[in-house]
N, C-alpha and C positions, 0 to 999 in steps of 0.2 A: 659381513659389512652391511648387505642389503637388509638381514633381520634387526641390526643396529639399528639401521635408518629407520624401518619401520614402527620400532617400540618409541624410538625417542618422536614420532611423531603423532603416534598416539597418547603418549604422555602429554607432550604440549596440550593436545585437543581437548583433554580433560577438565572442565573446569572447577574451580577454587571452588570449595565448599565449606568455607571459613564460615563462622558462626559471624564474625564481626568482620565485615569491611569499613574501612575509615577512606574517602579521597581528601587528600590534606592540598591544604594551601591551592585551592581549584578555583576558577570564578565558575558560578553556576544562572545559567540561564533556567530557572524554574519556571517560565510560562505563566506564570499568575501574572504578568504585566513585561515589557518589554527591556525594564531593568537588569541587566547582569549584576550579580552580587559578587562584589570579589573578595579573595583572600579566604576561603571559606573551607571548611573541613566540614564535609557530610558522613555522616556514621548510618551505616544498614547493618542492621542486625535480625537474621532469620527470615531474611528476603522482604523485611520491610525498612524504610526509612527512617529513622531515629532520631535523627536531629542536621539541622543545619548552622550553625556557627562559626562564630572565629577562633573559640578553644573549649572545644570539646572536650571531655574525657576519652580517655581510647584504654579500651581495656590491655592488660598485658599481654594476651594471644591474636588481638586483632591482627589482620592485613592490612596494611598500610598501604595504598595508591598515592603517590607524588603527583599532584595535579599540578604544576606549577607551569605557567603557562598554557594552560589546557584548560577546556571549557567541557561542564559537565550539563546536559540537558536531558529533560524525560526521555525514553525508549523513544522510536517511531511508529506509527502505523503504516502498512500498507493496505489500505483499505478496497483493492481492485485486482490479485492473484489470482493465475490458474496454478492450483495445488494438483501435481500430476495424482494422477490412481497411486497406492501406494505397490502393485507390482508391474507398474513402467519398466522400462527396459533399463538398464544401467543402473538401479537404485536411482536414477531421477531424481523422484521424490526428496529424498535427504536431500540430497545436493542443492534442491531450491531451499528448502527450509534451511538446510545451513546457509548458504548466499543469503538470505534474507536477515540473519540474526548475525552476520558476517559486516555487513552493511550499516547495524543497529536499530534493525527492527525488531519489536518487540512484540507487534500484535499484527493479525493477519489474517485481511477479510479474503476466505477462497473462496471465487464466486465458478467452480466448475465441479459440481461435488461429484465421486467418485467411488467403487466400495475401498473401505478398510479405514476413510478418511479420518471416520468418527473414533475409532480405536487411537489412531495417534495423535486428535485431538487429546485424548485424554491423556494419554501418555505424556505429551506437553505440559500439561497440567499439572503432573507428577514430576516433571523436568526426566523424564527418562530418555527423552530423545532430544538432541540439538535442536530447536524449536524455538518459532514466537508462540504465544498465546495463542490460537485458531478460531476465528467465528465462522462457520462455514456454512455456505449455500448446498442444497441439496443438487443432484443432478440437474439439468436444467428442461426445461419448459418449453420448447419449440416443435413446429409442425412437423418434424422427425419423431417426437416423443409421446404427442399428444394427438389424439383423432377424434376427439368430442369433446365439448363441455364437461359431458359426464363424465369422461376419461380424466380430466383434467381434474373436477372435482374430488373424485378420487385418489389422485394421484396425491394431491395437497393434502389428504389428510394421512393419506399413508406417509409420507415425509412427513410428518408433522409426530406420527408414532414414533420412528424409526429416531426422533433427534436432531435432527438437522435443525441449524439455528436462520435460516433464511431460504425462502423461495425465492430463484434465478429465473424471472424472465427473459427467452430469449427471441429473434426472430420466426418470424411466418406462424403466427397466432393468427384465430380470425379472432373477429372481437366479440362474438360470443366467447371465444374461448378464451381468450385475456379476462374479459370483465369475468369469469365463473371461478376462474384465479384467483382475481383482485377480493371477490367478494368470500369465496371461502377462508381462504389466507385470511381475510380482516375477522372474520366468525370462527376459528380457530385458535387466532392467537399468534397467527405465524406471522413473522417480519418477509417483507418483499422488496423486491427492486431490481434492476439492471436494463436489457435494453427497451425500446418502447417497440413492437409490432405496427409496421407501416398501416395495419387495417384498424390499428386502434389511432395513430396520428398521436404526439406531444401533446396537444391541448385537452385533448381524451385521459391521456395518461397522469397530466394534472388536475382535471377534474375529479378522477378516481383516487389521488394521493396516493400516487406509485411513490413508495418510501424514497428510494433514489433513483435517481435516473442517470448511467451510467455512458462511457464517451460524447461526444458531441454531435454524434450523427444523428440523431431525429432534428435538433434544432437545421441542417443541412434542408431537410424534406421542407419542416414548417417555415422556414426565412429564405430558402434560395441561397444558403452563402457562398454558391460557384459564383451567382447570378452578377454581382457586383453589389455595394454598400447596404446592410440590411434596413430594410422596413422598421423602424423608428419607432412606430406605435404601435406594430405586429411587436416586435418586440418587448415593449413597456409590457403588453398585455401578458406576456410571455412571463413576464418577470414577476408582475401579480398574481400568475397561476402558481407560481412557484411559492410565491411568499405568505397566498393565505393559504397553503395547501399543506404548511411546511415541508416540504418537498427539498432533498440532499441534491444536488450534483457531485457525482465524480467524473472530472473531467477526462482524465487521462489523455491530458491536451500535447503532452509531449507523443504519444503515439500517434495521434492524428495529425501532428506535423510531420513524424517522419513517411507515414505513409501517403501524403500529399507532397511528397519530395521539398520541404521546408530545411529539413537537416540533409546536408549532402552526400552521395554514397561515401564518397571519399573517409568522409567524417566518423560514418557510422561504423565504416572498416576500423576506424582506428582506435574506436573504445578498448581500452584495456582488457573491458571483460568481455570480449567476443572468445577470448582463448579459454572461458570456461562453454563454449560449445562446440560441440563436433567441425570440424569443416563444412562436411555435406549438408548440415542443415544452415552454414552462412551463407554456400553459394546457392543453397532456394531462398535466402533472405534475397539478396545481391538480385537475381534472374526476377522474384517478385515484383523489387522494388521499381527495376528498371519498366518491366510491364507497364505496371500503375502509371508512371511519370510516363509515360508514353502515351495513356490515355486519355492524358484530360492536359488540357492546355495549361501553360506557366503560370496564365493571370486567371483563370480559373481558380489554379491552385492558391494562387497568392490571394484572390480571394477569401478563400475557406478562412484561410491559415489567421489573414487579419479580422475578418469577422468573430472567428472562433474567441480569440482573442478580444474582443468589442462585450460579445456577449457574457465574456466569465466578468469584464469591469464591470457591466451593469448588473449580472446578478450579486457580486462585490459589494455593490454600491445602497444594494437593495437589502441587504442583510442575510442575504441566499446564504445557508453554512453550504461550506468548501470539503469536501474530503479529499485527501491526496489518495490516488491509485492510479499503478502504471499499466495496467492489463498486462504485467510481468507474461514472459513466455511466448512472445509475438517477439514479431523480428524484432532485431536489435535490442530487444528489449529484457535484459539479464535480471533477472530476480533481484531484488533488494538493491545492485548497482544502479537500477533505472532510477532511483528517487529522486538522487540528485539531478536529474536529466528532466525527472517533472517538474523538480524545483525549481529549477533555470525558467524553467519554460513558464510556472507559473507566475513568477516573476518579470518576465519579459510580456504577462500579459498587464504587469500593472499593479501585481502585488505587494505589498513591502514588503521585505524578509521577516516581519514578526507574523504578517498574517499567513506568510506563504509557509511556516512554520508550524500553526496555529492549523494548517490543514493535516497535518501527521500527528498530531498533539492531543493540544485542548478537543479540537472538533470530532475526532474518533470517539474520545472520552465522551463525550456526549449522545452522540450516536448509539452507543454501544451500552450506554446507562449504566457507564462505571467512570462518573467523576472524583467519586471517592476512593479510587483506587489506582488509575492511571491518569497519563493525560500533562501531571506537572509533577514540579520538585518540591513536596511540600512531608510534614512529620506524620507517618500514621499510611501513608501512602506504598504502592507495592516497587520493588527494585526494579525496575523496568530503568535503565540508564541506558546513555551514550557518551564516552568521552571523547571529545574531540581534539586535535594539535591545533583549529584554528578555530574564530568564530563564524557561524552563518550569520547572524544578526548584520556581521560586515560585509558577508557574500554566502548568499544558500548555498553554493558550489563546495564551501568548505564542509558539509553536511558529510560529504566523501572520505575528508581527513580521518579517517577512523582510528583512536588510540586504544580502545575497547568500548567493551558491552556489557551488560550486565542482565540479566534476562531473571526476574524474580529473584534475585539476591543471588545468581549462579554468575561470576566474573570469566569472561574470558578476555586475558590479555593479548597483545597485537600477537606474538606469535602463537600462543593457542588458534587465533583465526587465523592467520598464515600457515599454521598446518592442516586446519580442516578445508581450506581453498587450493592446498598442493595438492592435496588428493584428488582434488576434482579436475583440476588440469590431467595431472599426470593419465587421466583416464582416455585424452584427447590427442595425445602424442604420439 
């Protein structure tokens, strides 16, 4: 009975590798504009998009999807993962990549490179492993890694041999060694970005057109936002380094609320997807959290939390592009389940749900210098899909509703990902 269970869940986890998939009668949120099209039957064929209409042709061997009541939208990006090493303890590894295409991501910035990463990038590529697409940062860049300029110099260009598609800046750089970074990376070819080195300061970091600048903690240093209401015109200026610099934020504003105690432990205990990790590592979430909230006063916090919030409207406001990342793999923070949690969050700081959309979407596609291949629902375009049971455009939270996925033209239905997320529980029990 047990090798029963086992086959038939391997089976499930398999997915369709139909020459044609058809979703009939769907309404599709294609991101070219904030219109839902309904009644609509999309055809992919060989892992690209073929057409969108109200009566298709469907060849005689197609898969047919029943969309009816269901909303089909581009793949997601999470544009802010730690992709474990690939010989982590437990197979790790998969298990995040599956959680993430489990969720209906379909592309995925790892900013913690590792060895063997770039093998199962590729293998991605190939669809041989359960996977989104992979843009990955090379190992990262911090006063642990780096002891000279020269050091540093070097280091970026051997990354830069080796394949890595981004340099990870990370903390205690001096600013010789950030700026020998900044300048090599831009003299090689290599893409950059992540957090900013207290010795280089935000303003430094825009001046130099650090690609993106990842969570919200340097704005913390430059604005004071424990301090109470930020500085107005320190801001504006902030907002202008940003915009002639074209400079990305990834905010990952939903982790910096839980770690300024904004979400409450109670809360975080009760996400669903905490049962896809160990115990021992939610009660070092849990023993963390309570620390932190103990170190910094309520209205401190409550500061951050609403400035944080202040600052993503006015770069909003300002035309600042938005990527969605959750710094997956931080407390409470579950791989591909966190999205919807940035969602929220994005939206509570002020965004409408097409633009807080528009940050997992269109804006990676851009990023990432493949609008013509991701990003929307359009003909010629690659099968990067998500079906949903409800709409986000009515509430981002329903981003969660997951009916399936489609990951370059490969389908997995609700219970093929029901089986690849049994196994990851059952690992925890």
């Amino acid at each position: 009975m047990r090798l029963l269970r086992i086959l038939i869940c391997i089976l499930l986890a398999v997915p369709s590798l139909a020459g044609t998939v058809v979703f009939r009668n769907v309404s599709v949120i294609p991101m070219t504009s904030p219109k839902v099209l309904e009644k609509q039957s999309v055809v992919v064929k060989d892992g690209l998009i073929q057409s969108i209409s109200k009566s298709p042709r469907v060849p005689e061997n197609a898969t047919v999807i029943d969309g009816t009541g269901k909303f089909l939208m581009p793949g997601l990006a999470d544009m802010h993962v730690h992709v474990p090493a690939v010989d982590a303890k437990g197979g790790l590894m998969h298990d995040v990549l599956t959680m993430l295409v489990a969720n209906g991501v379909t592309t995925a910035r790892g900013m913690w490179g590792a060895p063997g990463q770039l093998e199962i990038r590729e293998k991605a590529k190939l669809g041989q492993v359960v996977s989104p697409a992979l843009f990955l940062a090379g190992p990262v860049f911090s006063n642990e890694t780096v002891a000279s300029p020269e050091e540093a110099i070097a280091r970026v260009r051997a990354q830069k041999k080796e394949g890595w598609d981004l340099i990870k800046i990370h903390d205690g750089l001096t600013l010789e060694q950030y700026d020998a970074i900044v300048k090599t990376a831009r003299a090689e070819g290599m893409r950059f970005g992540g957090h900013v080195p207290a010795a280089a300061g935000l303003s430094h970091a825009l001046d130099m057109k650090q690609e993106t600048i990842e969570h919200m903690d340097a704005f913390a240093v430059e604005l004071r936002t424990a301090k109470g209401p930020v500085d107005e015109k320190k801001l504006a200026e902030i907002v202008r380094k940003f915009k002639d610099g074209g400079v990305w934020i990834v905010p990952t504003i939903a982790q910096s609320e839980i770690t300024f105690g904004a979400t409450p432990l109670e809360t975080l205990n009760a996400y669903p997807e905490v049962k896809y990790a160990p115990k021992a590592a939610v009660d070092v979430w849990a023993a963390s959290y309570n620390a932190r909230v103990d170190a910094i006063s309520r209205d401190q916090a409550a500061n951050v939390v609403a400035n944080n919030r202040r600052i993503l409207r006015a770069l909003r406001d300002a035309g600042v592009p938005i990527l969605l990342g959750t710094d997956a793999l931080q407390q409470y923070t579950e791989p591909g389940f966190s999205v919807a949690h940035e969602m929220t969050s994005l939206r509570g700081a002020g965004l409408t749900p097409y633009e807080v959309l528009r940050t997992a979407t269109v804006n990676p596609a851009k990023y990432l210098g493949k609008q013509s291949s991701i990003g929307t629902i359009e003909a010629g375009k690659r099968a990067d899909l998500v079906l949903l049971d409800a709409s986000p455009l009515a509430d981002v939270a329903n981003i969660s509703k997951v009916s399936g996925v489609m990951v370059s033209g490969h389908w997995y239905s609700r219970d093929q990902l029901d089986a690849l997320l049994k196994k990851i529980v059952e690992k925890y029990r």
